[in-house]
C-alpha positions as CSV (number, residue, x, y, z in Angstrom):
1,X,14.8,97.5,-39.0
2,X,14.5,100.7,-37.0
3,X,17.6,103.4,-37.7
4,X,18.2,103.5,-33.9
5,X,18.4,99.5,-33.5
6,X,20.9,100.1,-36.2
7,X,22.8,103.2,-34.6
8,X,22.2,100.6,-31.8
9,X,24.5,97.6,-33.3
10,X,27.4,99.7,-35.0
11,X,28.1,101.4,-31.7
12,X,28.8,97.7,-30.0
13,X,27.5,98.4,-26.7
14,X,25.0,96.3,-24.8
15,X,22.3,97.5,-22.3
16,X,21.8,100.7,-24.0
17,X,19.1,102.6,-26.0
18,X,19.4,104.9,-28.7
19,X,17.1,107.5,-29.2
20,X,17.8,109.8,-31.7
21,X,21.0,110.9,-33.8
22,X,22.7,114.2,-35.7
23,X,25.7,115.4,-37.1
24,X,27.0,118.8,-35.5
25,X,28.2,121.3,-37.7
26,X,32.0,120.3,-37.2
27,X,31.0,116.7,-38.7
28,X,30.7,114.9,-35.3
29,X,27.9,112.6,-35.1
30,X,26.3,112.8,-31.6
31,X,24.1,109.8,-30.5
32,X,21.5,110.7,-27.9
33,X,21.7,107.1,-25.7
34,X,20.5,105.9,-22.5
35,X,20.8,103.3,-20.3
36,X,18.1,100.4,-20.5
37,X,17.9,99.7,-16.7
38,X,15.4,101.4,-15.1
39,X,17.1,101.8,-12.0
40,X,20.5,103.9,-11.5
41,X,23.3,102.6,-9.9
42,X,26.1,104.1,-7.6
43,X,28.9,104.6,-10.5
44,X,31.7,104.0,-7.7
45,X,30.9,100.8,-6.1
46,X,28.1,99.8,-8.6
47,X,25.3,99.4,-6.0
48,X,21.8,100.4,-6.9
49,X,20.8,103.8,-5.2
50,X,18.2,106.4,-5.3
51,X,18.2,109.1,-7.5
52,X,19.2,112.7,-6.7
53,X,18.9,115.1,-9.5
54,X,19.7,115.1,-12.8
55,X,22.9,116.7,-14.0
56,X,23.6,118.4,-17.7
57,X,24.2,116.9,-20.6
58,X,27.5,115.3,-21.2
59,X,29.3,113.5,-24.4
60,X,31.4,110.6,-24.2
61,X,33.7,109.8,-27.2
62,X,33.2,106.6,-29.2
63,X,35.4,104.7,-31.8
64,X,35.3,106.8,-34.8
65,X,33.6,105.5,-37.6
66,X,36.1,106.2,-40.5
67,X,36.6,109.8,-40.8
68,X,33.6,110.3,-38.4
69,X,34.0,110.8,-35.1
70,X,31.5,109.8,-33.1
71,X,30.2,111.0,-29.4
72,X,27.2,109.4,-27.2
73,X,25.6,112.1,-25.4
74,X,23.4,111.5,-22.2
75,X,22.2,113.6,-18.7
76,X,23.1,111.3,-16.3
77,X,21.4,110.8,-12.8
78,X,23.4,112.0,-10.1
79,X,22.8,109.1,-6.9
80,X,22.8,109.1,-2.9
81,X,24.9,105.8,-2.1
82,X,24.4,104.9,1.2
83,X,28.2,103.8,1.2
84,X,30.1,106.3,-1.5
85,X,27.6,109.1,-0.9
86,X,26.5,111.3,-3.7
87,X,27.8,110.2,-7.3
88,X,27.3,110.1,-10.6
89,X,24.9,107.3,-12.0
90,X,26.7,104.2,-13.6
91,X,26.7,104.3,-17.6
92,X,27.1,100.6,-19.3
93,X,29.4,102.7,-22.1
94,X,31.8,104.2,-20.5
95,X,33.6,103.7,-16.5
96,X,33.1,106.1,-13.9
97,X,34.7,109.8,-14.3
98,X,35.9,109.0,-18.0
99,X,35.1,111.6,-21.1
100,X,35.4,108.4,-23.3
101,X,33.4,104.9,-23.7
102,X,35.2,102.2,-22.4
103,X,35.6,100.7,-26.2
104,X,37.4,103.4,-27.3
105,X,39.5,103.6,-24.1
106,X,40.3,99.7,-25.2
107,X,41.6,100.3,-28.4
108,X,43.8,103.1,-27.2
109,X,45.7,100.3,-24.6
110,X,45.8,98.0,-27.1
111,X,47.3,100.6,-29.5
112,X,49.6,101.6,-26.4
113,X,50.6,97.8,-26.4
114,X,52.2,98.1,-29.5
115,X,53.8,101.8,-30.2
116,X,54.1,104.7,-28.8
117,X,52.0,107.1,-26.8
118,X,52.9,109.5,-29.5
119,X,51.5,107.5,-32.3
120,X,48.4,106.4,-30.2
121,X,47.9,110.5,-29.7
122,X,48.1,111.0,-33.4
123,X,45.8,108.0,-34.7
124,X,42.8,108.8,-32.2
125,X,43.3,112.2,-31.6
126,X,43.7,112.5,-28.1
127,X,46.4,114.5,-26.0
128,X,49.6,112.7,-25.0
129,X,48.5,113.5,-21.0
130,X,45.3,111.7,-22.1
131,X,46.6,108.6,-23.0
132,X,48.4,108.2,-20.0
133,X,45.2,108.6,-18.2
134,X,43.7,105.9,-20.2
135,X,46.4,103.8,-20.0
136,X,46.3,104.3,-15.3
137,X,42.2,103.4,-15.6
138,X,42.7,100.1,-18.1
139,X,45.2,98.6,-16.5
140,X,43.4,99.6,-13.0
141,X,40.2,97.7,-14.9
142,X,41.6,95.3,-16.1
143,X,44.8,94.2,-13.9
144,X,44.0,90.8,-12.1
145,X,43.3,92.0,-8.3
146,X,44.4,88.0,-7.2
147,X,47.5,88.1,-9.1
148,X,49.1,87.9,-5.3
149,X,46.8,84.8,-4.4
150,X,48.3,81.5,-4.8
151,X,52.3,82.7,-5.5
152,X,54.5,79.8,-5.0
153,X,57.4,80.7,-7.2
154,X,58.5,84.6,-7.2
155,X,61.5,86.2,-9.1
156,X,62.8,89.1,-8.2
157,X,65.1,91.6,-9.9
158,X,65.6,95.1,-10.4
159,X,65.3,97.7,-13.3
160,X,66.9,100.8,-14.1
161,X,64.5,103.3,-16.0
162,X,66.5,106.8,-15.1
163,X,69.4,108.7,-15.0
164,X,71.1,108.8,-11.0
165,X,70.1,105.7,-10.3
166,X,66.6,105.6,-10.4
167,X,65.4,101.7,-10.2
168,X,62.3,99.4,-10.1
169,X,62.0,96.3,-8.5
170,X,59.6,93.6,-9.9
171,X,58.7,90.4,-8.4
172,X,57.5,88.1,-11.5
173,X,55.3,84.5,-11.0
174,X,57.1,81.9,-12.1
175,X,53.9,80.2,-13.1
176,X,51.7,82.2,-14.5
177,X,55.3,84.2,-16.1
178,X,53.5,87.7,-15.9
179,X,54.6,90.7,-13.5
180,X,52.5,90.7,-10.3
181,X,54.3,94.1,-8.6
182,X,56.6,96.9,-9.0
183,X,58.1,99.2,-6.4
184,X,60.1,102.4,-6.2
185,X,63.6,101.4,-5.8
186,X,65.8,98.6,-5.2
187,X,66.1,97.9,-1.2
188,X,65.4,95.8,1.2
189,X,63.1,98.0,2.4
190,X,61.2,98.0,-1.2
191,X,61.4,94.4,-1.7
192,X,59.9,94.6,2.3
193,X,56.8,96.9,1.1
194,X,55.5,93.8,-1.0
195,X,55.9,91.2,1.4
196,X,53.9,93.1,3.6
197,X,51.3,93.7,0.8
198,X,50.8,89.9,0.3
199,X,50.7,89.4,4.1
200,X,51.8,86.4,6.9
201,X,50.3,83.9,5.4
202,X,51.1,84.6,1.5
203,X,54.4,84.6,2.4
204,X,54.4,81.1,4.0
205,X,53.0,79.4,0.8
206,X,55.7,80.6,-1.6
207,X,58.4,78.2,-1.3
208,X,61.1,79.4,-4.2
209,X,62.6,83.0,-5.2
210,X,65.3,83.0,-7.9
211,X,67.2,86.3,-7.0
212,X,70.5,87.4,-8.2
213,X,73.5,88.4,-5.5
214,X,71.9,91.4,-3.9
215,X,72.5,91.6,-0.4
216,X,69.7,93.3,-0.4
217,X,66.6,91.2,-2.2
218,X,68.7,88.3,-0.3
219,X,68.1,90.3,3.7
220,X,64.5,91.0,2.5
221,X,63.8,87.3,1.3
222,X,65.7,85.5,4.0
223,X,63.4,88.0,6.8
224,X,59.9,87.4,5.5
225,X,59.7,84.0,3.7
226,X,60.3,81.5,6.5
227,X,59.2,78.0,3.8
228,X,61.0,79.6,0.7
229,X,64.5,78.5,-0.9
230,X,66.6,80.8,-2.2
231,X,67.8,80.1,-5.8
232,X,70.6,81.9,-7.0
233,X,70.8,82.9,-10.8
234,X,73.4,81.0,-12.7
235,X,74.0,84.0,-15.1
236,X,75.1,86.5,-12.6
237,X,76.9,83.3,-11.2
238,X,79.0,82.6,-14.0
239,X,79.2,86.9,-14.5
240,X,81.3,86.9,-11.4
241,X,83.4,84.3,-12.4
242,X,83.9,85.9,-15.6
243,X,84.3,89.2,-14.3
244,X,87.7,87.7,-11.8
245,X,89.0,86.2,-15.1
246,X,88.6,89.7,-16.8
247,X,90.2,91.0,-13.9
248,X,93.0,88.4,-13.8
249,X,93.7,89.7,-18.0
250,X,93.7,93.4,-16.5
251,X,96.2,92.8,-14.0
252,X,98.5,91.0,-16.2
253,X,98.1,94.2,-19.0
254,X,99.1,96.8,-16.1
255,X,102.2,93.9,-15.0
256,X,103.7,94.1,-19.0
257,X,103.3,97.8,-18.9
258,X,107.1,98.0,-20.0
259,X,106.6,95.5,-22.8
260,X,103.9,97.1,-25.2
261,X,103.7,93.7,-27.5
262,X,103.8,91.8,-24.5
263,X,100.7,93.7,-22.9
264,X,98.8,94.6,-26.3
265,X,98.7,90.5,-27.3
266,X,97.2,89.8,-23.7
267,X,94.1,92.9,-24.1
268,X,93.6,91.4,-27.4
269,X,92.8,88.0,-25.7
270,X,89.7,89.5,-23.7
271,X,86.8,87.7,-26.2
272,X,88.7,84.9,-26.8
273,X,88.8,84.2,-23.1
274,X,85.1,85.1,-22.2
275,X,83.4,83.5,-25.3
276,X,82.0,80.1,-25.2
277,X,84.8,77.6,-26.7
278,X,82.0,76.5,-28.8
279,X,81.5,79.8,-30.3
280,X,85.2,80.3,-31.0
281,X,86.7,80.5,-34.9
282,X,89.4,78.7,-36.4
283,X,91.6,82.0,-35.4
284,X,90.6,82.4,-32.1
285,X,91.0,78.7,-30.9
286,X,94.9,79.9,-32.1
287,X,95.1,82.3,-30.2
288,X,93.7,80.4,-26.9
289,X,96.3,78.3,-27.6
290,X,98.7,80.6,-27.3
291,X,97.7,81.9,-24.1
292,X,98.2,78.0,-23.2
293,X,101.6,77.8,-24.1
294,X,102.7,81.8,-23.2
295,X,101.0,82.7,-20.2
296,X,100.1,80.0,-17.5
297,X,98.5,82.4,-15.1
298,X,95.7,83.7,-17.5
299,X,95.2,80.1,-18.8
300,X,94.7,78.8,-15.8
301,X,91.9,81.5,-14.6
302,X,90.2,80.9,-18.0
303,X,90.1,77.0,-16.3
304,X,88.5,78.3,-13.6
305,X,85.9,79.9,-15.6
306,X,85.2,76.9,-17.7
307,X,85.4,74.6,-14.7
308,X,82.4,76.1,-13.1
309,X,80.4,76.4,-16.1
310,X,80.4,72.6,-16.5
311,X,79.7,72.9,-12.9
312,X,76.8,74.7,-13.4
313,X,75.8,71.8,-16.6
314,X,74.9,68.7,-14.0
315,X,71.4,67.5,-13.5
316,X,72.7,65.1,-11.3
317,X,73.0,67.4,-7.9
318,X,75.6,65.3,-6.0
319,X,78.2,65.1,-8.9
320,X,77.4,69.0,-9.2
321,X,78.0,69.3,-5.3
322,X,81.1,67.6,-6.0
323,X,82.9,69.2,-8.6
324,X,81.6,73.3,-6.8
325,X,83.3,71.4,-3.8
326,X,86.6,71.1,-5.8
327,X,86.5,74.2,-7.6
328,X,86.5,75.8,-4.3
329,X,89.7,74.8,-3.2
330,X,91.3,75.0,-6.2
331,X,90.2,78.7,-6.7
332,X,90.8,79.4,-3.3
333,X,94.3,77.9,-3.6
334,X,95.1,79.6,-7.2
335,X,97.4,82.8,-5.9
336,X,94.3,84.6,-8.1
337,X,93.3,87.1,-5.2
338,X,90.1,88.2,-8.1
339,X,89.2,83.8,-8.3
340,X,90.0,83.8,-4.6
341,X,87.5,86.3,-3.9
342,X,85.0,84.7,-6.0
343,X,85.6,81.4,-4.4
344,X,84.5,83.3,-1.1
345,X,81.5,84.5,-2.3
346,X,80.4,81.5,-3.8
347,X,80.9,79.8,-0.8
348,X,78.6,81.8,1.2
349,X,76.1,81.2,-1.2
350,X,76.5,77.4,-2.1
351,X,72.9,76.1,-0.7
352,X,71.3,78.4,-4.0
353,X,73.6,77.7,-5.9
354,X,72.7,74.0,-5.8
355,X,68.6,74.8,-5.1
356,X,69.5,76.1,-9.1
357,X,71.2,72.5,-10.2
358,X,68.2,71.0,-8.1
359,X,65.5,72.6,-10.0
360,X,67.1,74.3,-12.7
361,X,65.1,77.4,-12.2
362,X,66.6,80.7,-13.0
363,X,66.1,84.2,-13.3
364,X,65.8,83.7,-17.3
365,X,62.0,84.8,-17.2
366,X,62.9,87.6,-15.4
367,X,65.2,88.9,-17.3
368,X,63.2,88.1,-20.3
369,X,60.3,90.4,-19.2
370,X,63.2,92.9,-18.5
371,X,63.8,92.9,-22.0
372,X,60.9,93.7,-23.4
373,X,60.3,96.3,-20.4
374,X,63.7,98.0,-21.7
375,X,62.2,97.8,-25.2
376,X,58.7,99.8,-24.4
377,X,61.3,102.3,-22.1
378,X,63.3,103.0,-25.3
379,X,60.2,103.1,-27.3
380,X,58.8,105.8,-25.3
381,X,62.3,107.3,-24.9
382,X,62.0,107.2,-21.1
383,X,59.6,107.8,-18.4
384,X,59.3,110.9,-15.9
385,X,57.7,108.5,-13.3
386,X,57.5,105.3,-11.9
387,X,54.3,105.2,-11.7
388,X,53.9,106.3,-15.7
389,X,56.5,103.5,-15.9
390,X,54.8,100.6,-13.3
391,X,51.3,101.2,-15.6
392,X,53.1,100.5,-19.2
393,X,54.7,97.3,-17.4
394,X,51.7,96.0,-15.9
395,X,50.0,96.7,-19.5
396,X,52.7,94.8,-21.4
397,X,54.0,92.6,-18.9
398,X,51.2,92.3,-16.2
399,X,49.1,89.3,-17.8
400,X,46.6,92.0,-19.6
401,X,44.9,90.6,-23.0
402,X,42.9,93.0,-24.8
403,X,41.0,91.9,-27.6
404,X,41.0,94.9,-29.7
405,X,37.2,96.5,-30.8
406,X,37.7,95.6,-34.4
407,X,36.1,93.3,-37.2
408,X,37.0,89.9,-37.0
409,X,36.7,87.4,-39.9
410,X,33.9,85.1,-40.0
């Protein structure tokens, strides 16, 4: 076997000839390739053109080979596209405008993936700028361009990435669970800008978003999806609920202001109260009981709380209708002006509330992928951009598999 069919076969790239090889004096091997088509073709739009003239001698860099590096080296052709104009000549190694093969540019998104674009700098070499770049052409390569065809179920929610409130907001398919856009901010007009995106009749064929209580996703959504139902999240549900009951507790602290014992046993109960009453100990089911006997008021908010969580528990959406029905009007007759409050809320948005008993559906995936957005964020210890910050999502969270240029076993 010929030493250039080997070169050939280590370097992993198809429709490609080697011609010669040598090591510069820094160590670098440099393989002389070409392309084995005979005929160039536009390296924008991929369309075969004529050629124009030749250009110098480039290098692109290619996955070291242990303590090697290794560039390919080639003159490309520069085209006339009758579309694009003149460009550059299409390489099978390497996409258009990069200074490295498309394997190694692989490698570095899968390594992005997993750590830091500090630690991806330091194990390929490469400038922390230069990753980034990498990172903006794979996922532009490899981000599924109908990831907006076919949406039937969308979430929607919001994420904070910066100081001054600097936010994201991501619509997720329920589906295919995977991030299918991200926009600058959290408004109505944001959540607008991707309606318009996936056009008339996208939006008639989703018919479910799970969105939490913002006025805003909910003006947006109710405007441009005239066949979708609106399903409200039971978590931030059950948060406002538990946020009155936490308010109830605060009042009453400020009320036994003249009776420190009185007012430091009643901030003590805060867990107690929020916790699940499966979840409580042997010492904290005493000291619910003691709220029970002491202090009526806060046990009876804590009711409330509990009352609409086994709400919140039926499959069966009529008894569910039935028992929201009757927690209404007892939290809107409790003298609790933070329950009464809550009642009124609720009560606007009943209809999703029930869409959620209906098809249990919730913002959990959502939320989930938030999670793990908020976990490459602190990995990276922040981002200066949304758009440095919409890339790494659509890498991580955006559906993207890479299969990583390495040895597999046998």
């Amino acid at each position: 076997m010929r030493s250039t069919t080997v070169l050939r076969r280590l370097l992993g790239v198809t429709k490609m000839f080697v011609e010669s090889a040598l090591f510069r004096r820094d160590g670098t091997l440099v393989v002389d390739v070409r392309p084995t088509a005979r005929q160039s073709r536009c390296g924008e739009c991929g369309r075969v053109a004529p050629r124009y003239d030749r250009r110098y001698e480039r290098g692109w860099r290619h996955l070291p080979w242990g303590r090697t590096s290794v560039e390919l080296r080639y003159a490309p052709w520069r085209v006339e596209c009758p579309q694009c104009g003149v460009r550059v000549e299409q390489v099978p190694w390497a996409p258009a405008g990069g200074r490295f093969s498309e394997t190694f540019e692989e490698l570095a998104a899968y390594f992005a993936q997993i750590t830091t674009k500090t630690e991806v700098q330091r194990l390929l070499r490469i400038s922390w700028e230069t990753v980034g770049s990498i990172i903006d052409r794979v996922v532009q390569r490899r981000l599924d361009p109908g990831r907006l065809v076919g949406l039937r179920r969308i979430g929607i929610d919001e994420f904070s990435y910066k100081k001054r409130h600097r936010y994201l907001t991501m619509v997720v398919d329920h589906d295919r669970q995977r991030v299918v856009w991200t926009g600058e901010g959290r408004s109505a007009e944001t959540l607008a800008r991707f309606f318009e995106l996936l056009g008339a009749e996208g939006c008639k064929a989703i018919a479910l978003a799970t969105i939490d209580l913002s006025a805003a996703y909910i003006k947006a959504v109710r405007q441009a999806l005239p066949n979708a139902e609106i399903v409200y999240d039971r978590f931030h549900v059950q948060r406002l609920v538990s946020d009155a009951l936490d308010q109830v507790r605060r009042d009453l602290v400020r009320e036994l202001a003249a009776d420190p014992d009185e007012a430091r046993a009643v901030k003590r109960t805060r867990f107690v109260l929020l916790m699940n009453p499966w979840n409580l100990s042997r010492a904290q089911r005493r000291k619910l009981s003691e709220v029970q006997r002491t202090n009526q008021r806060l046990y009876r908010a804590y009711l409330l709380k509990e009352t609409l969580a086994k709400a919140l528990d039926y499959r069966q959406p009529r008894r569910a209708e039935r028992l929201l029905r009757a927690w209404l009007d007892w939290a809107s007759r409790s003298r609790l002006q933070p329950f009464v409050r809550a009642a009124r809320t609720i009560r606007q948005h009943l209809a999703g509330i029930l869409a959620y008993i209906r098809t249990r559906l919730s913002n959990g995936l959502v939320e989930g992928l938030n999670g793990k957005i908020r976990v490459v964020t602190r990995r990276a210890y922040g981002f200066h951009s949304h758009q440095a910050l919409s890339a790494m999502i659509f890498l991580t969270c955006g559906g993207i598999q890479i299969d990583p240029p390495l040895p597999t076993a046998s």
